[in-house]
mmCIF file of the N, C-alpha and C atoms, coordinates in Angstrom:
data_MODEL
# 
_entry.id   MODEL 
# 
loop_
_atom_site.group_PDB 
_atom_site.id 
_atom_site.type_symbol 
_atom_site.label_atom_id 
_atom_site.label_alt_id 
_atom_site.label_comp_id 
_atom_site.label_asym_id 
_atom_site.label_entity_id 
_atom_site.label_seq_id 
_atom_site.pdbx_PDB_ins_code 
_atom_site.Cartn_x 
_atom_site.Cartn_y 
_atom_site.Cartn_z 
_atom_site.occupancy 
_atom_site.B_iso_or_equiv 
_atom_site.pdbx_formal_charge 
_atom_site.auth_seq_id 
_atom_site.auth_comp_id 
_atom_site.auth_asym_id 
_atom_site.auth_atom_id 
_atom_site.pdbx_PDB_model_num 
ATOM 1   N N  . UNK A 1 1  ? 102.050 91.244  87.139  1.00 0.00 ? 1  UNK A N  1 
ATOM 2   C CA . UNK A 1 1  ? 102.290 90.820  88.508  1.00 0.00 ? 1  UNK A CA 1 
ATOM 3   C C  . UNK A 1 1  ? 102.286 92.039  89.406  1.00 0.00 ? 1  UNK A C  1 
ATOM 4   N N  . UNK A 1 2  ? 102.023 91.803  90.741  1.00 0.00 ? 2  UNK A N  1 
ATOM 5   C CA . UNK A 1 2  ? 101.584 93.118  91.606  1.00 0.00 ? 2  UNK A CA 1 
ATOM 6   C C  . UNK A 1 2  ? 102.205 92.639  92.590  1.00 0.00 ? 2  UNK A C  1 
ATOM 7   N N  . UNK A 1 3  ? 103.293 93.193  93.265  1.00 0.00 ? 3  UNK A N  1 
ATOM 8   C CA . UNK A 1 3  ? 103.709 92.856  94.517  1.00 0.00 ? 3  UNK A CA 1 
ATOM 9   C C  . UNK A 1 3  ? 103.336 93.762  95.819  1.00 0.00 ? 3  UNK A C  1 
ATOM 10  N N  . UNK A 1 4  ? 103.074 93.513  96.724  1.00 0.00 ? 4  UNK A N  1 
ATOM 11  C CA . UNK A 1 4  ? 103.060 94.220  98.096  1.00 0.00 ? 4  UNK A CA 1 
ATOM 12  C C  . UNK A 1 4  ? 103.474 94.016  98.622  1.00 0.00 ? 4  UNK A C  1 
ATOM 13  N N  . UNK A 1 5  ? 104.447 94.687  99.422  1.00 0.00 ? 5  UNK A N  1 
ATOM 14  C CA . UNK A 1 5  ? 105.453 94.813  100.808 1.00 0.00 ? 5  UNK A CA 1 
ATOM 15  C C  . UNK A 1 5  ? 104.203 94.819  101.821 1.00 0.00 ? 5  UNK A C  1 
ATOM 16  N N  . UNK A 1 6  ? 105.207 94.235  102.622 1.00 0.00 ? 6  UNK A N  1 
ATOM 17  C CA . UNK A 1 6  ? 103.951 94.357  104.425 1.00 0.00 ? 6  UNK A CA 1 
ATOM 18  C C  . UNK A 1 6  ? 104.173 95.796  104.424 1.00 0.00 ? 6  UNK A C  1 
ATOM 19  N N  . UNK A 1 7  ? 102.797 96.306  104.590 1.00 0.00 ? 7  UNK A N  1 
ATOM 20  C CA . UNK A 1 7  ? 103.180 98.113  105.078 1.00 0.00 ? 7  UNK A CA 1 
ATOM 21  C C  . UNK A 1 7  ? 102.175 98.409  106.238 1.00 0.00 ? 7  UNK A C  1 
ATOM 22  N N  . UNK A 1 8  ? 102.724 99.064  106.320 1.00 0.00 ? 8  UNK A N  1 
ATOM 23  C CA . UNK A 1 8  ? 102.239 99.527  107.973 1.00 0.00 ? 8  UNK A CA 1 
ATOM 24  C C  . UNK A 1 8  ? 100.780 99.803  108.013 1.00 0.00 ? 8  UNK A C  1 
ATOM 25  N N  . UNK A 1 9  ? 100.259 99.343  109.347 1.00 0.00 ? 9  UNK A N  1 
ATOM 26  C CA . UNK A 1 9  ? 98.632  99.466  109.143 1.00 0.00 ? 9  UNK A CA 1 
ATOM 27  C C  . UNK A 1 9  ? 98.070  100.472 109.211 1.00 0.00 ? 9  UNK A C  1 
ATOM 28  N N  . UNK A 1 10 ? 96.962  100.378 108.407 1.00 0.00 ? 10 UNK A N  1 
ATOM 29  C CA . UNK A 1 10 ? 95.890  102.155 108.366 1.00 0.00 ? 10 UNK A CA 1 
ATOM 30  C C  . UNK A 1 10 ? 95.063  102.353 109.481 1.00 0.00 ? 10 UNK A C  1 
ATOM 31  N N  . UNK A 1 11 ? 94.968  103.174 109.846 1.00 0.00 ? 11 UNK A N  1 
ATOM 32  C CA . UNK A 1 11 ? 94.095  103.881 110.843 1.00 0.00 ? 11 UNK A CA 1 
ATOM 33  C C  . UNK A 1 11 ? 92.924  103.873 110.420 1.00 0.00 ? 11 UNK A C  1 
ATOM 34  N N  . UNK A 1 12 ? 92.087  103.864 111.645 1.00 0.00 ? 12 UNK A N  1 
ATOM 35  C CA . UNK A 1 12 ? 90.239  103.903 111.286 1.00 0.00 ? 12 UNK A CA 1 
ATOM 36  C C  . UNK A 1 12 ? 90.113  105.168 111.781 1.00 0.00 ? 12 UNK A C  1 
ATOM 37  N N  . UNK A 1 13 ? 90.972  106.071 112.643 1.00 0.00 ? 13 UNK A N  1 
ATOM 38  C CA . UNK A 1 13 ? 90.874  107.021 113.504 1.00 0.00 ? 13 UNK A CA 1 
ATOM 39  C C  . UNK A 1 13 ? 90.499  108.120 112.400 1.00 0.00 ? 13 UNK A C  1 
ATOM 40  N N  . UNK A 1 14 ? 90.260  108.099 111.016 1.00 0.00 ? 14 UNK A N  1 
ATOM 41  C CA . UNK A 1 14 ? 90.594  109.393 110.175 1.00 0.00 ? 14 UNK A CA 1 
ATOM 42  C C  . UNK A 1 14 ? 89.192  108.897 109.551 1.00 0.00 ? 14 UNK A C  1 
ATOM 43  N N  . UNK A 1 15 ? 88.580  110.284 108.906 1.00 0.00 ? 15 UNK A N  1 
ATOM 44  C CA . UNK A 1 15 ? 87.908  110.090 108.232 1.00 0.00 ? 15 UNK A CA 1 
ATOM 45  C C  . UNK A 1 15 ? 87.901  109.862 106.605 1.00 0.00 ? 15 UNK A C  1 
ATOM 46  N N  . UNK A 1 16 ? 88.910  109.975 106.662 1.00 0.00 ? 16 UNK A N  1 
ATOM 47  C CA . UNK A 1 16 ? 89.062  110.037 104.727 1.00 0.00 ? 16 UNK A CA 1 
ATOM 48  C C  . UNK A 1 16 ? 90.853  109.222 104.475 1.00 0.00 ? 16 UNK A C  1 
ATOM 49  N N  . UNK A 1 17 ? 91.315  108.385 105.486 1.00 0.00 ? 17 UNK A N  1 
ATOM 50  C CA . UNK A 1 17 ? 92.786  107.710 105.373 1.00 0.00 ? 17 UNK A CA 1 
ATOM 51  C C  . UNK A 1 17 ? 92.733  107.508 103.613 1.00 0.00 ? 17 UNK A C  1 
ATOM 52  N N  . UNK A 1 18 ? 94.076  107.428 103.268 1.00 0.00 ? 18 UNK A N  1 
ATOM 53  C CA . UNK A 1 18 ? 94.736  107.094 102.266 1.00 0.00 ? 18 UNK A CA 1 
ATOM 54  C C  . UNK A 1 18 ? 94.286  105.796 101.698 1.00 0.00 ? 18 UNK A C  1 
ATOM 55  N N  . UNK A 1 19 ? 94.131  105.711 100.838 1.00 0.00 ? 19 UNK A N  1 
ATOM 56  C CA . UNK A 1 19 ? 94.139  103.737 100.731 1.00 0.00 ? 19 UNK A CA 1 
ATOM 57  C C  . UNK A 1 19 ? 95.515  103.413 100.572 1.00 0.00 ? 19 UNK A C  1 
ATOM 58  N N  . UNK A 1 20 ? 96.927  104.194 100.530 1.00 0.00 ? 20 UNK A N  1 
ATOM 59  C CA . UNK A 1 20 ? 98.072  102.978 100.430 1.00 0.00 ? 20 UNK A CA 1 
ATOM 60  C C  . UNK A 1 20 ? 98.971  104.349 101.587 1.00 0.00 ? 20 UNK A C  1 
ATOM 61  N N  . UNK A 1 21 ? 100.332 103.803 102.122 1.00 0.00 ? 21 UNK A N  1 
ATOM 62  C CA . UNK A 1 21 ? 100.590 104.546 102.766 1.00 0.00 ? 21 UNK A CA 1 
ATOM 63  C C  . UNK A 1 21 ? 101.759 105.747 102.065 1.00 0.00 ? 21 UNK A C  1 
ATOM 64  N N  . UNK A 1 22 ? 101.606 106.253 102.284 1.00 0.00 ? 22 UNK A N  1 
ATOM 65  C CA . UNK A 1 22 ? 103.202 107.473 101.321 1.00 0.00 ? 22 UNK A CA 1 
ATOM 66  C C  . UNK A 1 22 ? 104.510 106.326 101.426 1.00 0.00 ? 22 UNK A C  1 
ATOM 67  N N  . UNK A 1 23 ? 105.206 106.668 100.232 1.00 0.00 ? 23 UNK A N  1 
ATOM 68  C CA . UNK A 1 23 ? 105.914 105.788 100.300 1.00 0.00 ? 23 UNK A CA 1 
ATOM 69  C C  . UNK A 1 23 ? 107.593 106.844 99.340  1.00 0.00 ? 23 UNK A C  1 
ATOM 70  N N  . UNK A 1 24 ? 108.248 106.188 99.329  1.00 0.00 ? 24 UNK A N  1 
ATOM 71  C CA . UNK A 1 24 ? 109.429 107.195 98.306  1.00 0.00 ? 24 UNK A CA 1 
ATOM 72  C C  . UNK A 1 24 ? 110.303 105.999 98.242  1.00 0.00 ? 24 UNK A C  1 
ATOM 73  N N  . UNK A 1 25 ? 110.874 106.548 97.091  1.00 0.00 ? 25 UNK A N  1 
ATOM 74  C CA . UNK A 1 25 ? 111.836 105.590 96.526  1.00 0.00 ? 25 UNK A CA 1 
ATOM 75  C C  . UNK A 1 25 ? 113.406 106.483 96.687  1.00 0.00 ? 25 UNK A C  1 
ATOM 76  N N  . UNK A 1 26 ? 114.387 105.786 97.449  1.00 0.00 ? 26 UNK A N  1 
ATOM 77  C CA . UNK A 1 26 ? 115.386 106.275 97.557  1.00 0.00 ? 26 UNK A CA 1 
ATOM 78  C C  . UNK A 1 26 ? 116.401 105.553 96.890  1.00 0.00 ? 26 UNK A C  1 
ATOM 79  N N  . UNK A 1 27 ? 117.241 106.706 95.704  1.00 0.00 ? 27 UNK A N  1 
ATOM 80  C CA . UNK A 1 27 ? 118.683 106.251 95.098  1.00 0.00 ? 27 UNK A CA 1 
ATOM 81  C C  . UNK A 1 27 ? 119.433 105.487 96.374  1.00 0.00 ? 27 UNK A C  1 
ATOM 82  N N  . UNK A 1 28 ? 120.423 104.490 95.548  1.00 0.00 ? 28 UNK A N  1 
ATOM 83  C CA . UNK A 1 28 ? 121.935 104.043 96.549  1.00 0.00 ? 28 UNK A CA 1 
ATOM 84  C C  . UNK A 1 28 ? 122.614 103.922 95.961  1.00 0.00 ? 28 UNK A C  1 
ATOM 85  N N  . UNK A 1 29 ? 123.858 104.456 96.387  1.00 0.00 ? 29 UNK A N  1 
ATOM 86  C CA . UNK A 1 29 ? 124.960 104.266 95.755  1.00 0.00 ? 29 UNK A CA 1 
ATOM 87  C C  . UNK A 1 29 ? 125.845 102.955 95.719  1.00 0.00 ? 29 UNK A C  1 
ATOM 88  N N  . UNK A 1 30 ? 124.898 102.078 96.350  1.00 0.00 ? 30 UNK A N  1 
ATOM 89  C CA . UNK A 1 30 ? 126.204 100.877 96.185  1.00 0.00 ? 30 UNK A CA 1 
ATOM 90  C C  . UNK A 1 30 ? 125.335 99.991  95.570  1.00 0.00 ? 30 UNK A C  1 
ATOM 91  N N  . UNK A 1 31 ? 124.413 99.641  94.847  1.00 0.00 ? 31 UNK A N  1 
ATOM 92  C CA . UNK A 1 31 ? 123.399 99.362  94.159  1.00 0.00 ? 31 UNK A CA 1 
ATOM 93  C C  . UNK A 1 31 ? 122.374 99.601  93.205  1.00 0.00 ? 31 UNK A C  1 
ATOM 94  N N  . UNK A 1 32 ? 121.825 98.953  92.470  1.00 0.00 ? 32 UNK A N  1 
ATOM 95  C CA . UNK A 1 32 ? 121.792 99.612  90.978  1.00 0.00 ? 32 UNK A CA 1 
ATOM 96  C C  . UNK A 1 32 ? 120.086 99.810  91.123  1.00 0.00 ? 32 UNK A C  1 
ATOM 97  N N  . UNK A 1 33 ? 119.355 98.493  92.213  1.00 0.00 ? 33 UNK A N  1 
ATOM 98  C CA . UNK A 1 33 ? 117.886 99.333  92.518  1.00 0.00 ? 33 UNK A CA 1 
ATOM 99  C C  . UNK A 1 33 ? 117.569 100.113 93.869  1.00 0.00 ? 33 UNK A C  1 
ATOM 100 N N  . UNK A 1 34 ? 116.719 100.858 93.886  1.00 0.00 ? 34 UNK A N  1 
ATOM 101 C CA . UNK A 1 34 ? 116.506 101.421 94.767  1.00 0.00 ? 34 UNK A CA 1 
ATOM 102 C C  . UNK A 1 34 ? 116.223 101.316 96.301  1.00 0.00 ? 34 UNK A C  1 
ATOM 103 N N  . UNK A 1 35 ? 116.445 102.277 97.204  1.00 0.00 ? 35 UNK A N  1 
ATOM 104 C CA . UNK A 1 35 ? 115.851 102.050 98.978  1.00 0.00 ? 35 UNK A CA 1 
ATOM 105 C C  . UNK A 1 35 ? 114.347 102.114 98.629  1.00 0.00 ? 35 UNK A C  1 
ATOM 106 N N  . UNK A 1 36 ? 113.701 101.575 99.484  1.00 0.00 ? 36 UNK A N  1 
ATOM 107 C CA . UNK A 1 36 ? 111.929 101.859 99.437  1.00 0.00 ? 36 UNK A CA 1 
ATOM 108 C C  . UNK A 1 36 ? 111.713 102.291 100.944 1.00 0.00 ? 36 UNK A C  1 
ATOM 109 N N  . UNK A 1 37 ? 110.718 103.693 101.220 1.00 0.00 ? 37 UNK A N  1 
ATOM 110 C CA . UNK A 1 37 ? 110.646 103.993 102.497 1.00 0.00 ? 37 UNK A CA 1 
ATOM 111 C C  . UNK A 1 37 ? 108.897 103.815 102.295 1.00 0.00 ? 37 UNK A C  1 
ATOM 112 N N  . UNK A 1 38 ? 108.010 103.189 103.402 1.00 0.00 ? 38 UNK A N  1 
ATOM 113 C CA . UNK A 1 38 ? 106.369 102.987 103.734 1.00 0.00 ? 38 UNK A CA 1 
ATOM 114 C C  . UNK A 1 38 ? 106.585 104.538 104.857 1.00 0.00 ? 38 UNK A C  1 
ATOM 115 N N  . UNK A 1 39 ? 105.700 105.294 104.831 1.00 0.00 ? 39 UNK A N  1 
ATOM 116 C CA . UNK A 1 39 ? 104.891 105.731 105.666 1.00 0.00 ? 39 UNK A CA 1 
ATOM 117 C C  . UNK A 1 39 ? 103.771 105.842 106.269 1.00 0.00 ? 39 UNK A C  1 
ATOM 118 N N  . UNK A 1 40 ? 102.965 105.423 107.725 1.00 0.00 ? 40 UNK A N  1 
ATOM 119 C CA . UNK A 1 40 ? 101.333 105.562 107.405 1.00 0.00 ? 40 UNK A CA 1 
ATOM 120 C C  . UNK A 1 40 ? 101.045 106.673 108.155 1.00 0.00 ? 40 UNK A C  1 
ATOM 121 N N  . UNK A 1 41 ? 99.915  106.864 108.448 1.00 0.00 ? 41 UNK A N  1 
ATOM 122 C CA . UNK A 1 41 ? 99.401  108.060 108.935 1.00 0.00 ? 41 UNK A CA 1 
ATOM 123 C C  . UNK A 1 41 ? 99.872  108.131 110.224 1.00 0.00 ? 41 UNK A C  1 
ATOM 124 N N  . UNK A 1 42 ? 99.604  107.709 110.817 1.00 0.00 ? 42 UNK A N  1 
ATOM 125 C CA . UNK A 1 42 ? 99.725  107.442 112.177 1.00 0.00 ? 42 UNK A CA 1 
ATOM 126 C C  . UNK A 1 42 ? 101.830 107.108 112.744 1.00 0.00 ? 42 UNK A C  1 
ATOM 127 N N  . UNK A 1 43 ? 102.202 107.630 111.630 1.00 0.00 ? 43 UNK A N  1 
ATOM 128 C CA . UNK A 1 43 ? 103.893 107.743 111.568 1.00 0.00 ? 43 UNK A CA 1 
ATOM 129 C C  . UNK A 1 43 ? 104.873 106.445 111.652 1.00 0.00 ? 43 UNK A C  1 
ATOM 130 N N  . UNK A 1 44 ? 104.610 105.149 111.433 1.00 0.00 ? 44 UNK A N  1 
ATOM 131 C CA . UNK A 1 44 ? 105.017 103.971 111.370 1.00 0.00 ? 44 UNK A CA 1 
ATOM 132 C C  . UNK A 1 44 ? 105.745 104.253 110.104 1.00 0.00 ? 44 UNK A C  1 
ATOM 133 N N  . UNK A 1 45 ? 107.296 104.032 109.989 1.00 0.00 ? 45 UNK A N  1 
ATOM 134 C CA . UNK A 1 45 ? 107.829 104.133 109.151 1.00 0.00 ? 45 UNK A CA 1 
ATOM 135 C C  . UNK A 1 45 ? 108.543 102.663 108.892 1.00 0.00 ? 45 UNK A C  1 
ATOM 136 N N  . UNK A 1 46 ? 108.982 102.053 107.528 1.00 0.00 ? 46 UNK A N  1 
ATOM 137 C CA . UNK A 1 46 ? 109.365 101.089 106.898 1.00 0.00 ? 46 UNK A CA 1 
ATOM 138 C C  . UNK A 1 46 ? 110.035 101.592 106.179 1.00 0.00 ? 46 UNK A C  1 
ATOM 139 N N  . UNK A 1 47 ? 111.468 100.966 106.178 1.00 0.00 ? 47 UNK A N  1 
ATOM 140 C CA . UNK A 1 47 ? 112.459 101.236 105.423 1.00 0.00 ? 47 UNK A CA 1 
ATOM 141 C C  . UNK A 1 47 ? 113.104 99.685  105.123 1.00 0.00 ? 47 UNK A C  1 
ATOM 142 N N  . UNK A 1 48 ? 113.030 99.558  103.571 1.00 0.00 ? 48 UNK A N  1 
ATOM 143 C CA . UNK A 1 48 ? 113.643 98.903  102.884 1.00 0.00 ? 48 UNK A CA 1 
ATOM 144 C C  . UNK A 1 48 ? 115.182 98.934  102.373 1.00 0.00 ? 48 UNK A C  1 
ATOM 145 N N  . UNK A 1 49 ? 116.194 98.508  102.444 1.00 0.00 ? 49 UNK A N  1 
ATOM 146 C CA . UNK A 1 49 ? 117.235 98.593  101.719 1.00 0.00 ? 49 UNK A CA 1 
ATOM 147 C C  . UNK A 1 49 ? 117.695 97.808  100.068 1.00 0.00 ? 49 UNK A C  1 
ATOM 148 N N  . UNK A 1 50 ? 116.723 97.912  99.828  1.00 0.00 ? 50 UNK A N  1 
ATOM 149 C CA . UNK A 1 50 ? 116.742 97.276  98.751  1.00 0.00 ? 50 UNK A CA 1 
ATOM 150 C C  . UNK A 1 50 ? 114.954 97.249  98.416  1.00 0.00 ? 50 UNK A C  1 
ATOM 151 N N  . UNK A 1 51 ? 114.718 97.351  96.953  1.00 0.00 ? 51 UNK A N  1 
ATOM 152 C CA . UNK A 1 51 ? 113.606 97.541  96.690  1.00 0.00 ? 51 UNK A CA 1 
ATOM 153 C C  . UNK A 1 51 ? 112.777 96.524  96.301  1.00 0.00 ? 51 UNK A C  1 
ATOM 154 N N  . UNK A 1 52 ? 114.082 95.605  95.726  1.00 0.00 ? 52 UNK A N  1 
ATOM 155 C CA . UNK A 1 52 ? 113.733 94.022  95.670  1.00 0.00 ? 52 UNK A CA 1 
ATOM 156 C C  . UNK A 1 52 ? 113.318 93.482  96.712  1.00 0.00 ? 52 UNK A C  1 
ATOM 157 N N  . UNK A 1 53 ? 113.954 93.886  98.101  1.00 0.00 ? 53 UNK A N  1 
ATOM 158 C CA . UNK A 1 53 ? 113.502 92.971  99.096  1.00 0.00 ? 53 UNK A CA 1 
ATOM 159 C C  . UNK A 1 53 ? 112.119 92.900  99.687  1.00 0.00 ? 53 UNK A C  1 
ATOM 160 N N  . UNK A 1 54 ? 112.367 94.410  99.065  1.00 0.00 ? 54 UNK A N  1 
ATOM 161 C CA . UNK A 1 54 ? 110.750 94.607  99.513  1.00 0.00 ? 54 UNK A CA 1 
ATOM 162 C C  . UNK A 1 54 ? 109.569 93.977  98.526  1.00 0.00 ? 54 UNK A C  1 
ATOM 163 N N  . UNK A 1 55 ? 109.926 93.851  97.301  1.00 0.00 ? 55 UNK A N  1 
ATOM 164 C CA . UNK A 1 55 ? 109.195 93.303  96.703  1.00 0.00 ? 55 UNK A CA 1 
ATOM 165 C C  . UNK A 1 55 ? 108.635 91.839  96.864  1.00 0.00 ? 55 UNK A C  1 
ATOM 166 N N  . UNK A 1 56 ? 109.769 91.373  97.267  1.00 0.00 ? 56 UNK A N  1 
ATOM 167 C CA . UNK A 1 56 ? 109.819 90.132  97.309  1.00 0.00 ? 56 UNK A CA 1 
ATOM 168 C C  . UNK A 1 56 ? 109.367 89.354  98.707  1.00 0.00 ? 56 UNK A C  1 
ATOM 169 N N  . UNK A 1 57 ? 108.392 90.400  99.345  1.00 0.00 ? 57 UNK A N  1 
ATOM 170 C CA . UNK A 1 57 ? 107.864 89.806  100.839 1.00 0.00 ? 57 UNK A CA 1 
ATOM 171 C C  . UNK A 1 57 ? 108.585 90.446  101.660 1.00 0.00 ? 57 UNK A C  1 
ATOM 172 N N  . UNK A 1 58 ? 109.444 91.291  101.699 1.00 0.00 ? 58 UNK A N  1 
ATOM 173 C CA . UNK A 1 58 ? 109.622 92.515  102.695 1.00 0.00 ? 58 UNK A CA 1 
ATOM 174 C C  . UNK A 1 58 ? 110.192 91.516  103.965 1.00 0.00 ? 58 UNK A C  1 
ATOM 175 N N  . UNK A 1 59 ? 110.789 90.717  103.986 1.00 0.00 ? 59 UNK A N  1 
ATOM 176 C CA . UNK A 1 59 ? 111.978 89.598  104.809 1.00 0.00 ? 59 UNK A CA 1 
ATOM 177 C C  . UNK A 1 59 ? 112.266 90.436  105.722 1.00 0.00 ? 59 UNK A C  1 
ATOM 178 N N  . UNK A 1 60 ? 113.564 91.468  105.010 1.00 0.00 ? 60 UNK A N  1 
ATOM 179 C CA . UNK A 1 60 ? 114.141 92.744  106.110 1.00 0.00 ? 60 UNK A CA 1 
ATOM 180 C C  . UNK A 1 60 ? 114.276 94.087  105.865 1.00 0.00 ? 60 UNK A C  1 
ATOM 181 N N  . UNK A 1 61 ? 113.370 94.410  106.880 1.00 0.00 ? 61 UNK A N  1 
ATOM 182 C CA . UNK A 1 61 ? 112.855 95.870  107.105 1.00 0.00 ? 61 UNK A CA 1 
ATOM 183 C C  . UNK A 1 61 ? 113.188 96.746  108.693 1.00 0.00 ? 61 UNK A C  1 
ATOM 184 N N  . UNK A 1 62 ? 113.104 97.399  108.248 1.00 0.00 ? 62 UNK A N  1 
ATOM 185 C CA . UNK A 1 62 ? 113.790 98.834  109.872 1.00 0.00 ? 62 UNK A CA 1 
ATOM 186 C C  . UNK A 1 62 ? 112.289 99.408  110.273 1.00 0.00 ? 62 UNK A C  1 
ATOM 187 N N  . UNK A 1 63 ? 112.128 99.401  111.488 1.00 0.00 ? 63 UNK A N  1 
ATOM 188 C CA . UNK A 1 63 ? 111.078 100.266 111.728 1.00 0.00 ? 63 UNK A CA 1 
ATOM 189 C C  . UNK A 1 63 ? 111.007 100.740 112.630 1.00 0.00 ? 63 UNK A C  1 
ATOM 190 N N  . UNK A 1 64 ? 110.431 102.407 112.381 1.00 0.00 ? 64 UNK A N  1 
ATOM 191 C CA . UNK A 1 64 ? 110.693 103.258 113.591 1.00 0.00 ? 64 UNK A CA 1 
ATOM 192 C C  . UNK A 1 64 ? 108.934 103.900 113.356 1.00 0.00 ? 64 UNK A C  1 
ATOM 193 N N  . UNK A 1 65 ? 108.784 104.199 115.139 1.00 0.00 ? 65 UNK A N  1 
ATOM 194 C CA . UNK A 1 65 ? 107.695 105.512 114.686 1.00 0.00 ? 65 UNK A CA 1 
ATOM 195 C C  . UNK A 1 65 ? 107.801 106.828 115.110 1.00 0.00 ? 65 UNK A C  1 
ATOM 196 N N  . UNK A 1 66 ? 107.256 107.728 114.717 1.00 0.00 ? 66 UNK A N  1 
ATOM 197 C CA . UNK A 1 66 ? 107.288 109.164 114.955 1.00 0.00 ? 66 UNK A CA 1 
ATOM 198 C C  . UNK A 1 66 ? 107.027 109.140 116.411 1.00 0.00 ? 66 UNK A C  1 
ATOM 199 N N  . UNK A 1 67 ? 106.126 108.406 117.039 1.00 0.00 ? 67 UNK A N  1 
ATOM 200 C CA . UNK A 1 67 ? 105.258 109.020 118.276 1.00 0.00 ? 67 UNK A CA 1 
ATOM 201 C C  . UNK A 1 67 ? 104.508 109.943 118.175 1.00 0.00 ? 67 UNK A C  1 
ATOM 202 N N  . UNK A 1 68 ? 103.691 110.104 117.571 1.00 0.00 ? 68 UNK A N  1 
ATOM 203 C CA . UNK A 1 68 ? 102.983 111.539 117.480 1.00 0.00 ? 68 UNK A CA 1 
ATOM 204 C C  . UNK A 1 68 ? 101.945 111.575 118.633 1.00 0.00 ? 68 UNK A C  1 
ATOM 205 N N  . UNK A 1 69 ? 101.573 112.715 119.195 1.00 0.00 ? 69 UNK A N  1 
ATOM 206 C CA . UNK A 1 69 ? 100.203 112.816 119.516 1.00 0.00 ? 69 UNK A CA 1 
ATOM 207 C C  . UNK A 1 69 ? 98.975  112.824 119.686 1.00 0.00 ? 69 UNK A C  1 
ATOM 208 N N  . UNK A 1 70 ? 98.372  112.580 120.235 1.00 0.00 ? 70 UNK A N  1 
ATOM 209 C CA . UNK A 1 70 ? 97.094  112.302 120.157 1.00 0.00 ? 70 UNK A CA 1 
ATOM 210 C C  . UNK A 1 70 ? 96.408  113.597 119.127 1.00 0.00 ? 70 UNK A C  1 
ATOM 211 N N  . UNK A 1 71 ? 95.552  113.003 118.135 1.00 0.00 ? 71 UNK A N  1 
ATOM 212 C CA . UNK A 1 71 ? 95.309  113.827 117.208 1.00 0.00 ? 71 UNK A CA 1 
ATOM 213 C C  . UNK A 1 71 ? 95.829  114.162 115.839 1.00 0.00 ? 71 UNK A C  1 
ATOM 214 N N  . UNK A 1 72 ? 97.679  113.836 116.235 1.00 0.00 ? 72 UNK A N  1 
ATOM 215 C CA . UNK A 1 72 ? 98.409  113.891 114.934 1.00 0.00 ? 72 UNK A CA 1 
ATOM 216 C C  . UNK A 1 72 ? 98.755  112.915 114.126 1.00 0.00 ? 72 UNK A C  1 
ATOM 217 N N  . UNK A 1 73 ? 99.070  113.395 112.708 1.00 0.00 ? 73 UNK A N  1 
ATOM 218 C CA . UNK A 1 73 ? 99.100  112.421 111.804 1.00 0.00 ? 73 UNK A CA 1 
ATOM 219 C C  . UNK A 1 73 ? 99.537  113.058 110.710 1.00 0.00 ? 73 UNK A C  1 
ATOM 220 N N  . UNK A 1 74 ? 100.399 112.135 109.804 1.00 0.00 ? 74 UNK A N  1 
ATOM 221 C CA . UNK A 1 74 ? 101.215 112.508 108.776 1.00 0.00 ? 74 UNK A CA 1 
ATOM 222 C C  . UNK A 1 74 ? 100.364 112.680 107.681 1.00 0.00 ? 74 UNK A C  1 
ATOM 223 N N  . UNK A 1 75 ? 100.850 113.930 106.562 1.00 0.00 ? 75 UNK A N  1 
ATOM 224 C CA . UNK A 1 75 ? 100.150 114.677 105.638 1.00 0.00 ? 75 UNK A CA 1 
ATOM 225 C C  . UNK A 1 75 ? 100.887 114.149 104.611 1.00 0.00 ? 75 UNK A C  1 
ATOM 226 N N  . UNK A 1 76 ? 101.796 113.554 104.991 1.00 0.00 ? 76 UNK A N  1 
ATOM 227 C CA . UNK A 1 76 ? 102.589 113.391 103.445 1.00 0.00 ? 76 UNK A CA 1 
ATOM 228 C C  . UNK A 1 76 ? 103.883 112.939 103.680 1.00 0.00 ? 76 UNK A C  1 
ATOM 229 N N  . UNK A 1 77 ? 105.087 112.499 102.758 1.00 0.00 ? 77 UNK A N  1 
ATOM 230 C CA . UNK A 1 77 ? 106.161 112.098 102.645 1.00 0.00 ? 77 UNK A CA 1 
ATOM 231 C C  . UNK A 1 77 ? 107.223 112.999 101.960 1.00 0.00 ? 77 UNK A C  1 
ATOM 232 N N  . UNK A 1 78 ? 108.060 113.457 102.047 1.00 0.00 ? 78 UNK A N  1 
ATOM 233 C CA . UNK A 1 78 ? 108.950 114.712 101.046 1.00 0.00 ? 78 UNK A CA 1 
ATOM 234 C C  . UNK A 1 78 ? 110.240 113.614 101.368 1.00 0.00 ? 78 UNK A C  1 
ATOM 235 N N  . UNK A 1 79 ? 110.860 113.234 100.165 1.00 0.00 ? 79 UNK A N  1 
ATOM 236 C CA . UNK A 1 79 ? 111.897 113.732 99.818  1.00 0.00 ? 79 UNK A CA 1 
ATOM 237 C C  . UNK A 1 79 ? 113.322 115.016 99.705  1.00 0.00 ? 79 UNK A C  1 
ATOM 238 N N  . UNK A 1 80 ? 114.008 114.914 100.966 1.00 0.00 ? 80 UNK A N  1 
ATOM 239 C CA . UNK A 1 80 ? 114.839 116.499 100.689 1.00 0.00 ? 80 UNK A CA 1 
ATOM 240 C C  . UNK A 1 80 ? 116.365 115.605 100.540 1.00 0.00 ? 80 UNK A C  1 
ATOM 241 N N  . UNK A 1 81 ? 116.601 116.184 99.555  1.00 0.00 ? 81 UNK A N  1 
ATOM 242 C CA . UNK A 1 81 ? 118.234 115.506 99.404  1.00 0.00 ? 81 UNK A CA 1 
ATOM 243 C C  . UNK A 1 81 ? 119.455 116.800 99.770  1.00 0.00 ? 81 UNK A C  1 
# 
């Protein structure tokens, strides 16, 4: 079985976009599976609180964007704890 969360849409603006968007899996402490964070290029971020939820059709999700500039666009996702 293959699940997909709604994730944020890809850009045509790039010549070589990602096919899926950066994504990280964040520990919680009050729960035994994980946060799920979407990133796409274009800085649309998705945050899951639960990894199930996201699995399960992504119901409820947070979303913020970077705003970036014309021209800019995200290289990647890091993890810093």
């Amino acid at each position: 079985t293959c699940y997909i969360p709604p994730c944020p849409p890809l850009s045509q603006d790039y010549a070589h976009p990602p096919s899926a968007p950066f994504h990280a899996l964040v520990s919680s402490r009050s729960r035994s599976d994980p946060d799920l964070v979407l990133l796409s290029l274009r800085g649309d971020i998705r945050f899951w609180d639960s990894i199930t939820s996201g699995l399960a059709g992504g119901g409820s999700f947070e979303s913020v964007n970077l705003e970036l500039g014309e021209g800019e666009y995200t290289s990647g996702l890091l993890r810093v704890d």
